[in-house]
C-alpha positions in Angstrom: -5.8 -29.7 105.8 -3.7 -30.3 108.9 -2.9 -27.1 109.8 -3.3 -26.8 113.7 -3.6 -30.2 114.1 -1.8 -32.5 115.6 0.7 -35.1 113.9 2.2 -38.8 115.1 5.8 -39.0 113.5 7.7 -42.2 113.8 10.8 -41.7 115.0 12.2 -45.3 115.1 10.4 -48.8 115.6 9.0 -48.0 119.0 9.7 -44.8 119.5 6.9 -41.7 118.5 6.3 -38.3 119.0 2.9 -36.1 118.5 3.7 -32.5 117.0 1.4 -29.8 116.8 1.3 -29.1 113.2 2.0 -25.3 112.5 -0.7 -23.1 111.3 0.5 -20.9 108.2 0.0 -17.1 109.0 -2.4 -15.0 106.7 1.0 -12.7 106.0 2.0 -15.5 104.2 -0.8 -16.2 102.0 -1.1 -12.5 99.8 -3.6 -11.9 96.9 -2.6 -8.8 95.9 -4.2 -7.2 92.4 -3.4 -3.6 91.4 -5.6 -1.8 88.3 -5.4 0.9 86.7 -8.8 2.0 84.6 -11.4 4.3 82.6 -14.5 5.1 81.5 -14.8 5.4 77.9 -18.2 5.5 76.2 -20.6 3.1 78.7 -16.9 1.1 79.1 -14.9 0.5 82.0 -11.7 -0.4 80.2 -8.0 -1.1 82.2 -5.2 -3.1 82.8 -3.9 -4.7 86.3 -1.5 -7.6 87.6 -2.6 -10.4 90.4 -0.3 -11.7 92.5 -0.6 -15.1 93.8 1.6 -16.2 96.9 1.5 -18.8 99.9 -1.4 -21.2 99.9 -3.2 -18.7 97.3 -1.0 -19.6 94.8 -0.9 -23.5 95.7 -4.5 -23.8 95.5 -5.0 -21.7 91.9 -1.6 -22.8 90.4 -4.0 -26.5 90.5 -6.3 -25.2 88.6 -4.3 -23.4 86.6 -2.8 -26.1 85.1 -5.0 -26.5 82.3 -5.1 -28.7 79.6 -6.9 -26.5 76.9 -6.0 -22.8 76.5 -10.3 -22.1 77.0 -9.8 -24.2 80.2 -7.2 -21.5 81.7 -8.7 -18.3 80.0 -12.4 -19.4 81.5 -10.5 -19.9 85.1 -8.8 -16.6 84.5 -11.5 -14.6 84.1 -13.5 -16.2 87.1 -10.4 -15.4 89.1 -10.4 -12.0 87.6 -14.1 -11.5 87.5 -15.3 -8.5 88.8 -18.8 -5.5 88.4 -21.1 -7.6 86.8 -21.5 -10.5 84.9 -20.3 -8.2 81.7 -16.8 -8.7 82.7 -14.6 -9.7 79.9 -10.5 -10.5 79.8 -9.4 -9.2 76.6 -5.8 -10.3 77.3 -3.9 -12.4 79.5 -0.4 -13.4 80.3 0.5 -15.7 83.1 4.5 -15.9 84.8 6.1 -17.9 87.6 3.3 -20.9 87.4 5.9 -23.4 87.8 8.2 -21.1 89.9 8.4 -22.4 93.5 10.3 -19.1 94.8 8.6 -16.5 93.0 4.1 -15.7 93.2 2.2 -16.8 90.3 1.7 -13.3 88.6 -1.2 -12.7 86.1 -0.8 -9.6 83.6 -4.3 -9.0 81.8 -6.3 -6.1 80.4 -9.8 -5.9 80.2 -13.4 -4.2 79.9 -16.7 -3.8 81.6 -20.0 -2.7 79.9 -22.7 -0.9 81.9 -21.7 -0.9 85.1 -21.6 3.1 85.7 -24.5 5.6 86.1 -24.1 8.7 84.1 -26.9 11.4 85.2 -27.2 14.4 83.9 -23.8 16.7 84.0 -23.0 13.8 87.1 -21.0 10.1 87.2 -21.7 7.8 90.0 -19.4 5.2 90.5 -18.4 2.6 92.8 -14.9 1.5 93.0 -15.8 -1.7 95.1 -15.9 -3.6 91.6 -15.1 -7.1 93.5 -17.1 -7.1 96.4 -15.8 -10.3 98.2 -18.1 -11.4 101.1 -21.3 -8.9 100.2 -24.1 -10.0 102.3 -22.5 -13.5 102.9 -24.0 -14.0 106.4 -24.0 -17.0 108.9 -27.5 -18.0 109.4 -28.7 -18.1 112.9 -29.5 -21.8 113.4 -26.2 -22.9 112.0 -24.8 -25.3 114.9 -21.8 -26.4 112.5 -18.0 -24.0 112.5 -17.2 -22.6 109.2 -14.3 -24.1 107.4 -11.6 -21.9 106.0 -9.1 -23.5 104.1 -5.8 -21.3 105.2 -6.0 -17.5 106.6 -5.0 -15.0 103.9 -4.9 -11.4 103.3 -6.2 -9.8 100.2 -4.9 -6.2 99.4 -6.2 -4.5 96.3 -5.4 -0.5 95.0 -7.8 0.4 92.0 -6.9 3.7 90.0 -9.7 5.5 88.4 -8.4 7.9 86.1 -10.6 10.9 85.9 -12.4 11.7 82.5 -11.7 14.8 80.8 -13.7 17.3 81.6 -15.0 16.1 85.5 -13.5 17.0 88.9 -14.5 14.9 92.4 -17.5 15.9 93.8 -17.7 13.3 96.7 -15.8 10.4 98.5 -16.5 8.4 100.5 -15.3 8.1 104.0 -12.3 5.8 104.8 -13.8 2.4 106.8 -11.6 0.2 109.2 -12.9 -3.0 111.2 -10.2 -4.7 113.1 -11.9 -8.2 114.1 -9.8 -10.7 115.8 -10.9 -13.4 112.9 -11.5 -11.3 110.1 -11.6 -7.5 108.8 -10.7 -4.6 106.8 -9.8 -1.2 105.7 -10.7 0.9 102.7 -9.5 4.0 101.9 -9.9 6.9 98.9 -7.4 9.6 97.9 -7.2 11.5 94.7 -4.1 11.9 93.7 -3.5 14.2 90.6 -5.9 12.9 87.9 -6.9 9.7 89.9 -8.8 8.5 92.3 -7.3 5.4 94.3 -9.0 2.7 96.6 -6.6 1.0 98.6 -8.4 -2.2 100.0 -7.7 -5.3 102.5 -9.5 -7.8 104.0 -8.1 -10.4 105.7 -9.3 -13.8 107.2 -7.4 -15.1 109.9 -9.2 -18.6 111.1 -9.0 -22.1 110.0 -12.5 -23.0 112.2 -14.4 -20.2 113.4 -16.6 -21.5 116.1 -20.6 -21.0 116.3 -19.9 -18.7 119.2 -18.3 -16.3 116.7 -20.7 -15.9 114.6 -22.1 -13.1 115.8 -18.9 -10.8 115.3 -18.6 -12.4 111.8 -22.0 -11.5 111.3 -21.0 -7.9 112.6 -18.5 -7.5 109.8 -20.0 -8.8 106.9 -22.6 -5.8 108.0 -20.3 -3.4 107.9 -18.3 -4.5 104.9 -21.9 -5.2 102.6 -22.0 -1.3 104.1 -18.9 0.1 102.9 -19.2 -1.8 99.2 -22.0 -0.2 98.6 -20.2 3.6 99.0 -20.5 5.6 95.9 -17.7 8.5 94.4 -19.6 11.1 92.6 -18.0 12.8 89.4 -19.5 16.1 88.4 -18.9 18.0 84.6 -16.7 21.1 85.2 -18.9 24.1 84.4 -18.5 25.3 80.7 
């Protein structure tokens, strides 16, 4: 809460000194969260690991810290949460919680019901199963800043492994936005008998100022843009 701020430290009875209190940069905070996934039957099932570090994993190791084992497991899966409100954590396994040196690391697998569009001999799909920020504009007549509690960075790779019997029919095209408060990249490959999404976005403002609203405002355009992308999955000819 004081980051960029300034401090009074006492260095004796009559002696002080003000110190511009360092802001933490968003290198340091990391949410990173690798899965690995299928389609099987109207299912998304997978597995992936989150990785908590910085200020990220101050602020969840709080809440973390559960009493009940259905406290923790609800807060997982909100952390987790991601397509639709059919998201479900089948298992979980949390390391380093109390580990000042090392990120909080969550290992879980789980599934996903209807969240694909199977057409015909065709799969349509879209990878941007979290969708951070969709739509999440500053309204015009907003005279307040907007509050960020510390920059971050948040890098995610998904791997969607192709069903048997379908090749790629389209990807979409790699999208960048390098804003001087926030932005991001995503990008597509197939690799073998994947596809991968490699993802960041980053916010890197403690107080952004009503006179930049209007390049958050660009961003958030761009980004609701990009999230909405679709890969397309076609049968291979019998």
């Amino acid at each position: 809460m004081i980051q960029g701020k300034e401090a009074l430290i006492a260095l004796n009875d009559t002696d002080y000194e003000i110190y511009a209190v360092p802001e933490i940069a968003r290198e340091r905070n990391i949410i990173r969260d690798t899965s690995y996934f299928r389609l099987e039957d109207g299912f998304i099932t997978g597995n992936g690991q989150l990785s908590l570090s910085g200020y990220a994993k101050v602020f969840n190791t709080y809440r973390l810290n559960r009493t009940t084992e259905k406290d923790v497991k609800d807060y997982v899966t909100r952390l987790l949460s991601r397509g639709s409100n059919k998201f479900y954590v089948e298992q979980y396994k949390i390391e380093n919680l109390q580990d000042l040196d090392k990120p909080v690391r969550i290992d879980y697998n789980f599934r996903v019901a209807d969240y694909y569009k199977k057409i015909g001999d065709e799969i349509y799909f879209n990878m941007n199963m979290d969708k951070s920020y969709y739509r999440e504009y500053i309204k015009k007549d907003r005279k307040l800043p907007l509050e960020n509690e510390f920059k971050y960075t948040q890098q995610t790779v998904a791997a969607l492994e192709l069903p048997a019997g379908y090749q790629v029919k389209h990807l979409p095209a790699d999208d960048t936005f390098n804003g001087k408060n926030l932005g991001y990249s995503i990008r597509y490959q197939q690799k073998g008998g994947k596809i991968i999404q490699t993802r960041e976005l980053y916010m890197n403002f403690l107080l952004l100022q009503p006179d930049q609203f209007a390049e958050w405002n660009e961003v958030i355009k761009k980004l609701s843009e990009a999230y909405s992308e679709t890969i397309i999955l076609k049968r291979n000819p019998m």
